[in-house]
N, C-alpha and C positions, 0 to 999 in steps of 0.2 A: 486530509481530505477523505473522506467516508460517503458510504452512500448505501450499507447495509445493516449489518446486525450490530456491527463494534467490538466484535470481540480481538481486534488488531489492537484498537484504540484503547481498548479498559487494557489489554495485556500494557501498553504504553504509557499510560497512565499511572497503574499502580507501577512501574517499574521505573518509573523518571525517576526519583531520588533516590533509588541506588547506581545508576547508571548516568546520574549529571545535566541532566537536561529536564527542559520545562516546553508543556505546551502552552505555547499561547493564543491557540484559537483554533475551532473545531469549522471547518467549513463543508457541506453539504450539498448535493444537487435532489435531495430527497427530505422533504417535508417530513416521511412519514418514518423514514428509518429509528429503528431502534439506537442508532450511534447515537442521535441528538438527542434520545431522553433522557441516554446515557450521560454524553457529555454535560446535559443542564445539570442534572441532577449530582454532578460532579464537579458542578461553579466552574465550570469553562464556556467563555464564549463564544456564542455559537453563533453561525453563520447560514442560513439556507439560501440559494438561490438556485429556486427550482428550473431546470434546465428546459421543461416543458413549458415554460412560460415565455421560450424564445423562439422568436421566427426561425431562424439561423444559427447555426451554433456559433459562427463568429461574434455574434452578441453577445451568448453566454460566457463565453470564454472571456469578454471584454469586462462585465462583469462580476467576472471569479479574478481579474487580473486586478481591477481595480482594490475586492476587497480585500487579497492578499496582499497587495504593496501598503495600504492602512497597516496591516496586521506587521511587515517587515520583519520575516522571519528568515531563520540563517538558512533553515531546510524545509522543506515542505514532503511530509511524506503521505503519501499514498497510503490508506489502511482501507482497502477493500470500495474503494473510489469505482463505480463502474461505469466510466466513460472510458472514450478514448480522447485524447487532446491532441490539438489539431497542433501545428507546423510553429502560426506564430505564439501559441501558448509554451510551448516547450523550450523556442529558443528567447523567450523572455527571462527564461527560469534556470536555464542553461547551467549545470554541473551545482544546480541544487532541489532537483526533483528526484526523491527516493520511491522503490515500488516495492510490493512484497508481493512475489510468483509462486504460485504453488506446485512447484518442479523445479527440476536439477536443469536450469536453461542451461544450456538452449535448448536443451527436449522438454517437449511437450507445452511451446508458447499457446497463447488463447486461451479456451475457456475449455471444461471439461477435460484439468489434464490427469484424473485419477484414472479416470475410466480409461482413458488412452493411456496411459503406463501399464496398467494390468493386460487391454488385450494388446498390448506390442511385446509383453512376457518381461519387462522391466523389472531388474534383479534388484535395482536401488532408486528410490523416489527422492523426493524433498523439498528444499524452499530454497529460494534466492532472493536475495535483496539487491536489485541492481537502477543504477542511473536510469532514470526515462529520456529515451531518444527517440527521433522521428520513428523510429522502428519499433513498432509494439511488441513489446518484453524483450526489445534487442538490443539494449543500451548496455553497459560496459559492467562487468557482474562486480560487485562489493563483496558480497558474501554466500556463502549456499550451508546449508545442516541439510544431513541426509540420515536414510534409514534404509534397514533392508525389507523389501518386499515380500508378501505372505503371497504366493500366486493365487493361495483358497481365497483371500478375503476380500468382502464387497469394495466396491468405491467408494461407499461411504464409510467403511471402517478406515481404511488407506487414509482417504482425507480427513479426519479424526484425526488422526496420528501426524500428518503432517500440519494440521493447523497447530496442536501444540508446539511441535519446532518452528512455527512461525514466529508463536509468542514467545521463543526463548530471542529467538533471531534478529527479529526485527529492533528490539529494545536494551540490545547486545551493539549492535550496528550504530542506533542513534545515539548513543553513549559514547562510541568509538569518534562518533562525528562529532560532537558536542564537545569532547578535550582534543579536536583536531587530528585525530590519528588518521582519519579519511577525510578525501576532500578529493575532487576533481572539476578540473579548470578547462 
């Protein structure tokens, strides 16, 4: 599930056959994202259901549940998805919803967490890949890659650095799930 640039989704893409897994279907809350020209243009089917087209997000959510049960996948991962999902989306999905966090959770949950590792003087950043639970970025950690901090350098160098450890991370992680070695129930 995507809803930004794709660069989660192309790092998981090109990396499913060495890593054992396949996606089968790109879904979206963003018409205009670059994930989806990605994903076309990369012969996966793609999914948009723009979130703005719903009164209430119970709807949307009803219609992201619908085309994901179609789709009947083992995992569903989160590649830069920028909602939050509500109560009954999550315990639908329950101990098969993967996320990729741009920090060493549980420091630094939400959004903007470069800039808040550098001014809390954070000696080591990084990425986590953990279960989605009712608790935003607070669900049960799978995996983390870390780095040590430059205190000179901007946020957006920092995040540079830590989105390439996402793209080793994350498609390290789905490969682990795909021959079984993770899994939670």
């Amino acid at each position: 599930m995507v809803s930004g640039r794709g660069s989660n989704l192309r790092a998981l893409q090109e990396q499913a056959p060495e890593y054992g897994y396949g996606i089968i279907g790109v879904v979206s809350n963003n018409p205009a994202a670059p994930a989806v020209d990605y994903a076309r243009a990369e012969g996966l089917a793609v999914h948009v259901i723009d979130h703005r087209l719903f009164a209430a997000r119970a709807a949307f959510e009803n219609a992201l549940v619908a085309t994901l049960d179609r789709l009947a996948p083992d995992v569903i991962a989160l590649a830069g998805f920028l909602r939050v999902l509500g109560t009954d989306f999550v315990d639908h999905y329950q101990g098969r919803l993967l996320n990729i966090h741009p920090s060493l959770l549980p420091a630094f949950p939400g959004l903007d967490t470069h800039r808040r590792a550098l001014a809390a003087g954070a000696r080591v950043h990084g990425a986590t890949v953990h279960l989605v639970t009712h608790a935003v970025d607070g669900g049960p950690i799978i995996a983390q890659a870390g780095l040590t901090v430059d205190p000179k350098e901007s946020a957006v160098a920092l995040g540079a650095r830590v989105l390439a450890l996402e793209h080793t991370l994350y498609p390290y992680v789905l490969g682990r799930w795909a021959r079984g070695e993770v899994a939670y129930h």
